[in-house]
C-alpha positions as CSV (number, residue, x, y, z in Angstrom):
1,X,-33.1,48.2,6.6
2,X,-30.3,49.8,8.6
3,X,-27.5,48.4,6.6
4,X,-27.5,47.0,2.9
5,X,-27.5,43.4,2.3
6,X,-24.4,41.9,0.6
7,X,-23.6,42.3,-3.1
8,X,-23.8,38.8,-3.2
9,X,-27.6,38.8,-2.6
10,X,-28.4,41.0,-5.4
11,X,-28.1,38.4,-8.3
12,X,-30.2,35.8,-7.0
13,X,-33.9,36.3,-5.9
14,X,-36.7,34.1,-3.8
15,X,-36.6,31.3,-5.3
16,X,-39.3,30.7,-7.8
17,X,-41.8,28.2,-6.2
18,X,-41.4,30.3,-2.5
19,X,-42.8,33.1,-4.5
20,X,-45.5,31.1,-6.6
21,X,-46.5,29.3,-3.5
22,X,-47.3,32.4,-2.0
23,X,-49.6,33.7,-4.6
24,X,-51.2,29.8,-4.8
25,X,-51.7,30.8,-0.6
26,X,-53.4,33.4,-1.2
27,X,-55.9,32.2,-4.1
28,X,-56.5,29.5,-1.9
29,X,-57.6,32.0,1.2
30,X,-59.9,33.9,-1.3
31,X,-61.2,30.4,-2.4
32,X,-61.3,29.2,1.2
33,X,-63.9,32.0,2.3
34,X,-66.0,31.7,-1.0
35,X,-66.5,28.5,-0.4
36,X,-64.8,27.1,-3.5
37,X,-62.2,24.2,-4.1
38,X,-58.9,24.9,-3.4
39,X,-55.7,25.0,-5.8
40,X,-54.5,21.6,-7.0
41,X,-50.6,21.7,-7.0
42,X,-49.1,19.7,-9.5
43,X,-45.6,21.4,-9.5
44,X,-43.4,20.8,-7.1
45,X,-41.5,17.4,-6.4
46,X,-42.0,16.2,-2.7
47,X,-43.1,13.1,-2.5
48,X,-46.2,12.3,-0.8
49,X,-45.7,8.2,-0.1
50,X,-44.6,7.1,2.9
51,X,-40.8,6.6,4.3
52,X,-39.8,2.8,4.6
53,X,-41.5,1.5,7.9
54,X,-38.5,0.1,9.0
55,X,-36.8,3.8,9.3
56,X,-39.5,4.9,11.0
57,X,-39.0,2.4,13.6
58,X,-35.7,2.9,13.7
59,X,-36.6,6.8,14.3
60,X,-39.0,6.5,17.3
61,X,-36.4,3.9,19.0
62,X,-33.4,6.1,18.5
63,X,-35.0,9.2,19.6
64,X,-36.4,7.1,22.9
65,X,-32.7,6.8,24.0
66,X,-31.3,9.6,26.3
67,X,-27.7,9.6,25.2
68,X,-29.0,10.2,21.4
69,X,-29.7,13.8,21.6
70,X,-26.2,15.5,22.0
71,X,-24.1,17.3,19.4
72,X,-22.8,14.7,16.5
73,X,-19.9,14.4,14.4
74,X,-19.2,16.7,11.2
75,X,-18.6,13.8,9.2
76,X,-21.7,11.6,10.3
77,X,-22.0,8.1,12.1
78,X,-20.3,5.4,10.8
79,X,-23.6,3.1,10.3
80,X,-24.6,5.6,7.9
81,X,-21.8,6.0,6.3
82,X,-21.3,2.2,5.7
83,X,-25.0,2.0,4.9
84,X,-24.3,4.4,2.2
85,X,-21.6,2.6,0.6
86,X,-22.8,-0.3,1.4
87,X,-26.0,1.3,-0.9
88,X,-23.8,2.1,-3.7
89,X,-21.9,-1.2,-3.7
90,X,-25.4,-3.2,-4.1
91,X,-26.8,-0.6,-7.0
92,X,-24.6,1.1,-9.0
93,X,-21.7,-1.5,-8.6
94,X,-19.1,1.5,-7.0
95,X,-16.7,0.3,-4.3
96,X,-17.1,3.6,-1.9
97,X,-14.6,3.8,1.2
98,X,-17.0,4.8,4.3
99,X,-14.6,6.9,6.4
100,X,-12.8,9.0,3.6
101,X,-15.2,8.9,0.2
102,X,-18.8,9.7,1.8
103,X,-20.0,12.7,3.3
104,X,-23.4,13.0,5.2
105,X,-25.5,15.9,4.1
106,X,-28.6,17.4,5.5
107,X,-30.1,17.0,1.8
108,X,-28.0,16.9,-1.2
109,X,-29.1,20.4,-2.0
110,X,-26.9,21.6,1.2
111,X,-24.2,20.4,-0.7
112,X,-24.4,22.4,-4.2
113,X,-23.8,25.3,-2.0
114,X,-20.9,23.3,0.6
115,X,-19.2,22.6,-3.4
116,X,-19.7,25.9,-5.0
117,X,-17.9,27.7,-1.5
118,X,-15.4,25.8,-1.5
119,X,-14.4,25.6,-5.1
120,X,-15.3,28.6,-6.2
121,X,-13.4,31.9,-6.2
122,X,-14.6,35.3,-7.5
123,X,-14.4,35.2,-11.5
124,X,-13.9,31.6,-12.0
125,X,-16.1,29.5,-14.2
126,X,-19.2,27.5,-13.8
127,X,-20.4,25.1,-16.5
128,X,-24.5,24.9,-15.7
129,X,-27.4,23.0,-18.0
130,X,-29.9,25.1,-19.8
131,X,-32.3,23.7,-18.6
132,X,-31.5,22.9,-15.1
133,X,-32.0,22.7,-11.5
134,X,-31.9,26.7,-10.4
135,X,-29.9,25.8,-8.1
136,X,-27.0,25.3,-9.5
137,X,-27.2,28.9,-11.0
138,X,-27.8,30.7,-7.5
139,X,-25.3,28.5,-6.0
140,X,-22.6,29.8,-8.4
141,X,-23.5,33.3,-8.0
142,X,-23.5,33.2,-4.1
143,X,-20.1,32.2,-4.9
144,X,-19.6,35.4,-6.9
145,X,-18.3,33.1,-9.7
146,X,-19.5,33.4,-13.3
147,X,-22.3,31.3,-15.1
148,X,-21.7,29.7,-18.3
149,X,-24.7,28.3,-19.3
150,X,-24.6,25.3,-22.0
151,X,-27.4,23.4,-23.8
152,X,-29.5,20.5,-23.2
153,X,-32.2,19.9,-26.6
154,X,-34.7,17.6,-27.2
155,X,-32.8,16.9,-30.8
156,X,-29.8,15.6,-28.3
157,X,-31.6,13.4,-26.0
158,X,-31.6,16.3,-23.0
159,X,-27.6,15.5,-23.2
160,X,-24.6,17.7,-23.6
161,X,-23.4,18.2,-26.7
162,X,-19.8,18.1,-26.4
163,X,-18.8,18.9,-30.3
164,X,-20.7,22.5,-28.5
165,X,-18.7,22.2,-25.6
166,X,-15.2,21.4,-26.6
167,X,-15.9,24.9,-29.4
168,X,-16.9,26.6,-26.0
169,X,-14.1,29.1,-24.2
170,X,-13.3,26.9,-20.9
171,X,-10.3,29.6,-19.6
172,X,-11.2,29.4,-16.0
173,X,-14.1,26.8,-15.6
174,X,-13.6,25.2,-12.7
175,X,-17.1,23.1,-12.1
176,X,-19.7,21.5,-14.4
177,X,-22.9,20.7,-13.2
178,X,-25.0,17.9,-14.5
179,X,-27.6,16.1,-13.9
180,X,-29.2,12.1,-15.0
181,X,-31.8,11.1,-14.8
182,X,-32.8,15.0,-16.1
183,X,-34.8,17.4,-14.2
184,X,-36.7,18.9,-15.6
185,X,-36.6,16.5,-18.7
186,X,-36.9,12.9,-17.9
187,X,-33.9,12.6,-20.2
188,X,-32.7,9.0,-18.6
189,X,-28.4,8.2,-17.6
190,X,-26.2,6.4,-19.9
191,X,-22.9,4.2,-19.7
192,X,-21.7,6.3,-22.6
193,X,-23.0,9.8,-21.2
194,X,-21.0,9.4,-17.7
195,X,-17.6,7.7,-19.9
196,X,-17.6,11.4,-22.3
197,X,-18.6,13.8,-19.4
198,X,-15.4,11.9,-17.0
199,X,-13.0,11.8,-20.1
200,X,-14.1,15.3,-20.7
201,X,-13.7,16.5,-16.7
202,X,-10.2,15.2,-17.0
203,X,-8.9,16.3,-20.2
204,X,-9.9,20.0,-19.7
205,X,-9.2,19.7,-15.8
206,X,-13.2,20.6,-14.9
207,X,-14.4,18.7,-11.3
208,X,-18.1,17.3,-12.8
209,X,-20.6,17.0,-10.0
210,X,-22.9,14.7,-10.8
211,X,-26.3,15.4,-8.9
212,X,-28.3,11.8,-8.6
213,X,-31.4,11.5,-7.0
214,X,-33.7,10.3,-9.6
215,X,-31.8,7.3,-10.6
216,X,-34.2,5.2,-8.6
217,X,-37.4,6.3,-9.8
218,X,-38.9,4.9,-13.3
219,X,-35.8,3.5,-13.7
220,X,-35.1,0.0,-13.7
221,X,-31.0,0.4,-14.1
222,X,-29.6,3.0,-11.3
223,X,-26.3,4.4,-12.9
224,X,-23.8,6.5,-11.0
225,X,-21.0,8.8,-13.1
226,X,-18.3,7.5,-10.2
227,X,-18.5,4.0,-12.2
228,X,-17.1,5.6,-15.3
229,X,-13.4,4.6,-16.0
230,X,-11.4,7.7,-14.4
231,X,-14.3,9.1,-13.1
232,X,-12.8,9.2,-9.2
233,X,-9.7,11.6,-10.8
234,X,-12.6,14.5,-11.9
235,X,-16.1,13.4,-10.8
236,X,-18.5,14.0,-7.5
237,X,-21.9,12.4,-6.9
238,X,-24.7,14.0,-5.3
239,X,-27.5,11.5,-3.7
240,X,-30.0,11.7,-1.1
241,X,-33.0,9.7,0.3
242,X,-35.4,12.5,-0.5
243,X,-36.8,10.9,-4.0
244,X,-35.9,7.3,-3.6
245,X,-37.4,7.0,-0.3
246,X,-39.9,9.0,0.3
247,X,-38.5,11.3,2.7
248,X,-37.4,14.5,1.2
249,X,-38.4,16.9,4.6
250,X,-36.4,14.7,6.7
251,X,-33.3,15.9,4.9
252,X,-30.6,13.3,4.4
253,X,-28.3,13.2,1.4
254,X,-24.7,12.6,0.6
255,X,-21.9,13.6,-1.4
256,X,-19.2,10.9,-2.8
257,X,-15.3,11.8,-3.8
258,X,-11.8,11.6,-3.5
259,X,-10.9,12.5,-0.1
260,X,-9.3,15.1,-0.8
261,X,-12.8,16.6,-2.2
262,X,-14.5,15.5,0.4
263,X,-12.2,17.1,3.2
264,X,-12.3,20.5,1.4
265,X,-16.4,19.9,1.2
266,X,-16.1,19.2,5.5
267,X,-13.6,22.2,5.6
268,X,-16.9,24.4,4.5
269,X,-19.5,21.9,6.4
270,X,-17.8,21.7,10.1
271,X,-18.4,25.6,9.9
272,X,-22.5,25.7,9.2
273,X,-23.5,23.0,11.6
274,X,-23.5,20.6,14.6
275,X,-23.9,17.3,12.7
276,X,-27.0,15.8,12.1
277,X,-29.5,14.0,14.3
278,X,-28.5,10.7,15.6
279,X,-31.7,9.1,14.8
280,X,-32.5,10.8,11.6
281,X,-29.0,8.9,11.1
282,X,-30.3,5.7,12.3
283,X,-33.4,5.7,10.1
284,X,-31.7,6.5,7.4
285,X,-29.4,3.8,7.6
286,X,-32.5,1.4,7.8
287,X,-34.2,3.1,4.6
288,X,-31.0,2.6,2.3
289,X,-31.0,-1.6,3.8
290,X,-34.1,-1.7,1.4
291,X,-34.2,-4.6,-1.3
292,X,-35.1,-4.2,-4.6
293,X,-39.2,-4.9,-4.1
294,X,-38.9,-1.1,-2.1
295,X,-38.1,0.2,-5.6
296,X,-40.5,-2.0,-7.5
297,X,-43.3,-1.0,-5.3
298,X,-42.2,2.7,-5.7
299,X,-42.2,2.2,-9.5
300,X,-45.4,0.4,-9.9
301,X,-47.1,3.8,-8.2
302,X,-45.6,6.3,-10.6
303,X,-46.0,4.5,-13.9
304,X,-49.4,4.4,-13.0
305,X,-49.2,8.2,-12.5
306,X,-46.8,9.0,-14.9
307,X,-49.9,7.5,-17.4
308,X,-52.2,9.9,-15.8
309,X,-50.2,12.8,-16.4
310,X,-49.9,11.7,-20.1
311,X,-53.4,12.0,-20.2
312,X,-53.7,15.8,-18.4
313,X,-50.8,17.1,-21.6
314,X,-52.7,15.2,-24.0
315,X,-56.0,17.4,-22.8
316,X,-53.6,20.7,-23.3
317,X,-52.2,19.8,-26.5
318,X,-48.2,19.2,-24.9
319,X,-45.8,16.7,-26.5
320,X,-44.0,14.6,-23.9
321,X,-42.0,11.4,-23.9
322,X,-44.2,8.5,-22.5
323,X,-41.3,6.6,-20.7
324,X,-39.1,9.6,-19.6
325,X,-37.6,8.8,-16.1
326,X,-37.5,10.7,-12.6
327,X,-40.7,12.2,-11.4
328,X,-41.7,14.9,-13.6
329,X,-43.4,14.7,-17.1
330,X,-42.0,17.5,-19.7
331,X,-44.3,18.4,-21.7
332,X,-43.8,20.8,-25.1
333,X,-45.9,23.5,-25.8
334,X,-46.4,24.1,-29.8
335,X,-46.8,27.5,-31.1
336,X,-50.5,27.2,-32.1
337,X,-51.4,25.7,-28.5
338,X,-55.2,26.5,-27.6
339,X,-53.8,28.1,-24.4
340,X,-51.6,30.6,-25.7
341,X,-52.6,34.2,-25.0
342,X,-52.2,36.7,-27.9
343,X,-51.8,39.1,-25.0
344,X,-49.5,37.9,-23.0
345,X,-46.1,40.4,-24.6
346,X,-43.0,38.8,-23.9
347,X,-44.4,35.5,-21.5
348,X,-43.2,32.1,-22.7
349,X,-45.1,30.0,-24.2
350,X,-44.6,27.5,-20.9
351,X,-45.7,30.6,-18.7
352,X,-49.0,31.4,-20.8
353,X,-50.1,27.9,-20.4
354,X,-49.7,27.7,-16.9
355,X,-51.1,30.5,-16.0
356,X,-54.2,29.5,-17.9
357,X,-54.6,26.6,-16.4
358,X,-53.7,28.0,-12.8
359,X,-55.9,31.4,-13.0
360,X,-59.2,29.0,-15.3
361,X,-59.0,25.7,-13.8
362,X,-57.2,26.2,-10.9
363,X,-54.7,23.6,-11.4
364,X,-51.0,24.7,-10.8
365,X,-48.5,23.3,-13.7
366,X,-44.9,24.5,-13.5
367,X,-43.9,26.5,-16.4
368,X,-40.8,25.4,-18.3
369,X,-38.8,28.8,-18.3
370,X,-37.5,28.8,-14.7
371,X,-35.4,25.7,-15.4
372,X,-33.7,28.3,-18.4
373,X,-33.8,29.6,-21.9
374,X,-34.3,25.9,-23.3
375,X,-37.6,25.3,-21.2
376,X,-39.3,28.6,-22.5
377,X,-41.3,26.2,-24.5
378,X,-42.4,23.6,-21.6
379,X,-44.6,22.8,-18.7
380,X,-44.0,20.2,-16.2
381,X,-46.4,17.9,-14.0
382,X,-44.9,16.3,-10.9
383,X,-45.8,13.2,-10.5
384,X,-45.9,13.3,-6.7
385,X,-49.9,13.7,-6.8
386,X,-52.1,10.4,-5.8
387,X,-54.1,9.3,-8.7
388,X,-57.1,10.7,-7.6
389,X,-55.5,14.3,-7.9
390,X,-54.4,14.0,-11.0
391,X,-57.7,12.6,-12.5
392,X,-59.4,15.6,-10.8
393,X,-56.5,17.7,-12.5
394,X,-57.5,16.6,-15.8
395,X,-61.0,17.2,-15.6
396,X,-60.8,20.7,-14.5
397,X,-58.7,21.4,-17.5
398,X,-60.8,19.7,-19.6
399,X,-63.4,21.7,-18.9
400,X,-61.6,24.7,-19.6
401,X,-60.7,23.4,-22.8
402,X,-64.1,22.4,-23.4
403,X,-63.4,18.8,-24.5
């Protein structure tokens, strides 16, 4: 390379799954030309249904029209902006002014990054769950600020202890990332979860971002943090229509605030693109018109998964929580575990079970230790895998286990 990459690049690496996917390629190449079957995936989180019909629609007509295909506004549409709060007026009960409260996103992961930039200064302070979305740890250190990890444990309910927390040196934290219903632990919202993490945002002058795109799925009560009294003076919210609708490549998510959050957000924003598509706009505002049978049809599909992914930890010997929300099943790994390998040196036990299963059944399970020290211990299994896959998932590793 003729000059070196920033300094800033050298304390994050590829993200975990665009490495592992690579490998998983490549198995599936060598499997590919001797005729055997392929890799099943069962770790990553894109959802495999189909989008609402009606965006769709609203897609092909949109992109039909000749005066749709120009440059768009930074700060989005305003049918999709009133669609969104018009979203989070009918669900989570939060009175959302369009024009100065909402931001558009291409995905609500953009925005992680659009918050850490323009928060964040060199040296200051980020508050980030252990175990978490990686995210939120690469995101702070392209910032060049400082991680402060703090933990989430099954004894707690996958919630913050904030007895921990208040003991905790907070000179110079300036964000706190959270995130309900959990990824990667199911671990579902609360009324009384969002009231302590605002009152403690507010008293110790931390802005809480609030990242939300499970509330939806196995989840009959959809809770957002911004309902919590005081919540506008500390709190964001992070949504998209990746998880809840089915459409996680087309990239649409959101960001809620104070406006004077959300202009500091656009400051970053108006920089990195041209707005978004008019009709990806236009869909999406169809998609979040859906009624509440959209989400009960949604649900029905991944309890019935979420059952069949039960059944693939109870083959490997994992303990999980059988009504855990979001779309992943977390799933402990005991020390005496049939999969472990005696071998394996310093490998978690999460990692030495997945690799079992990946390298003897050819099943791909994530392994708990990329989400942080607290998932060393952990597999997970995405639920976004039809039925059929994960039946076939579980007889493969049955038959490695020999059962």
């Amino acid at each position: 390379m003729i000059i070196r990459p920033a300094r800033r690049t050298e304390s994050v690496r590829e993200y975990y799954f665009s490495r592992k996917l690579k490998e998983i390629d490549r198995m599936n190449a060598e499997r590919d030309a001797s005729g055997n079957e392929r890799i099943i995936n069962l770790g990553i989180g894109a959802p495999d249904g189909m989008p609402p019909a009606p965006a769709i629609e609203a897609l092909k007509e949109a992109a039909s029209q000749p005066g749709n295909h120009a440059y768009q506004s930074y700060v989005g549409i305003p049918q999709l902006r009133k669609a969104f709060a018009d979203w989070y007026a009918r669900y989570y009960g939060v009175t959302l002014n369009p024009d100065r409260e909402i931001q558009p996103l291409v995905g609500s992961k953009e925005g992680i990054l659009l918050i850490s930039l323009a928060f964040l200064n060199p040296g200051d302070k980020v508050l980030v769950p252990d175990p978490g979305y990686p995210t939120y740890s690469s995101a702070t250190a392209l910032a060049e600020a400082d991680l402060l990890p703090y933990d989430l444990k099954a004894e707690n309910g996958w919630q913050p202890d904030f007895d921990a927390l208040e003991k905790m040196d907070l000179t110079g934290v300036k964000i706190m990332w959270t995130n309900y219903p959990n990824m990667p632990t199911g671990a579902p919202a609360t009324e009384e979860l969002y009231r302590s993490l605002a009152d403690f945002g507010r008293r110790h002058g931390i802005l809480i971002c609030n990242d939300n795109p499970y509330s939806f799925i196995l989840n009959d009560r959809p809770l957002s943090i911004l309902a919590a009294p005081g919540a506008r003076e500390c709190c964001l919210e992070l949504n998209s229509l990746s998880k809840a609708h089915n459409m996680s490549g087309w990239r649409i998510g959101m960001v809620a605030a104070d406006p004077e959050v959300i202009s500091q957000i656009l400051k970053v924003k108006s920089q990195m693109d041209s707005g978004m598509f008019k009709p990806l706009q236009l869909a999406a505002a169809a998609a979040l018109a859906r009624g509440p049978e959209w989400f009960a049809s949604l649900n029905a599909e991944y309890r019935k998964r979420r059952a069949l992914a039960g059944r693939i930890f109870d083959i490997v010997g994992a303990e999980y929580e059988h009504d855990s929300s979001g779309m992943f099943l977390w799933g402990r790994i005991s020390p005496d575990n049939g999969f472990l390998n005696p071998g394996a040196g310093d490998a978690s036990r999460g990692e030495q079970v997945s690799d079992a299963i990946l390298y003897g059944a050819g099943v791909f399970i994530t392994p708990g230790f990329i989400f942080g020290r607290n998932g060393r211990d952990y597999i997970r299994i995405s639920l976004c895998a039809k039925p059929e896959i994960l039946e076939r998932s579980a007889e493969k590793i049955s038959a490695l286990a020999g059962k």
